[in-house]
N, C-alpha and C positions, 0 to 999 in steps of 0.2 A: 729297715734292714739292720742285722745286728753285724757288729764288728768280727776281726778274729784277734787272736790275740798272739804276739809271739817276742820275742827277746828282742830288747831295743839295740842290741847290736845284731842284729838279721836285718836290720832293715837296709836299704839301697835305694839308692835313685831313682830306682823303675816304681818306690812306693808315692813320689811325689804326688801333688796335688790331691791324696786321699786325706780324709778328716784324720786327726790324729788325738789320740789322749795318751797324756800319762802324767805320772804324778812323780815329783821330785823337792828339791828342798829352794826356798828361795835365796838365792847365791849373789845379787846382781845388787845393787844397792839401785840401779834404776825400776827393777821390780818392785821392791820394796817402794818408790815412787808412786810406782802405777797404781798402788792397793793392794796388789798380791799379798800383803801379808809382812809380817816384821821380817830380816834377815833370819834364817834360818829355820822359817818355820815351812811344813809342809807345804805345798799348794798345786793343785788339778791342773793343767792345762789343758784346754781344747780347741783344736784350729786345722788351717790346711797345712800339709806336710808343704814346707815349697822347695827343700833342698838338704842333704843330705850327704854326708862326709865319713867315711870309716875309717879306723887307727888300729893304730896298738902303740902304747907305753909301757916298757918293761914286761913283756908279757901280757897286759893286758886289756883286752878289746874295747871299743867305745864307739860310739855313732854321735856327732855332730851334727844334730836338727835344725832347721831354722824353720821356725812354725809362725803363720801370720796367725794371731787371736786375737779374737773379740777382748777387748779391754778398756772398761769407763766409753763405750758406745761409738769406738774405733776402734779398726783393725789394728793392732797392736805384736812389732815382729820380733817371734823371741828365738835367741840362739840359746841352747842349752848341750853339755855334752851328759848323755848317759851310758854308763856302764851295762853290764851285764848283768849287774843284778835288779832293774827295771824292767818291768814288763809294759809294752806300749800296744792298745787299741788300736786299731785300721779298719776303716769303712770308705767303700768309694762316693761318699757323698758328706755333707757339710751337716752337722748335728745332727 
């Protein structure tokens, strides 16, 4: 089954527990841990959506994911915040 695609600030609560991807930068110096990649470099995420937070700062919007993924052959829970200019994958199933 293929995903759809929509603006990672659209997203809401009611999207939980859908598989999620999206791609963003790695920020977190325990990412850069995990293998994701050096600080600052691109990298894919994919996992279950498990929780979801929306904002605004000075104008402008962002969605607070917390995604559990497969990472070095455990589950692995990432929070990340994306703007609006991320576009995020949704599918009601796991890869």
């Amino acid at each position: 089954m293929s995903g759809y695609k929509l603006n990672a600030v659209e997203l809401c609560q009611a999207d939980a527990l859908n598989w999620i991807e999206f791609e963003t930068l790695v920020c977190h110096d325990e990412w850069e841990e995990l293998g994701f990649g050096e600080f600052g470099t691109r990298v894919k995420f994919g996992g279950t959506l498990m929780a979801v937070e929306n904002g605004h700062t000075k104008g402008r919007a962002w969605s607070r994911v917390r995604v559990t993924a497969p990472a070095t052959g455990k589950p692995t829970e990432i929070t990340s915040v994306l703007g609006s200019h991320i576009t995020v994958t949704l599918t009601d199933r796991e890869g």
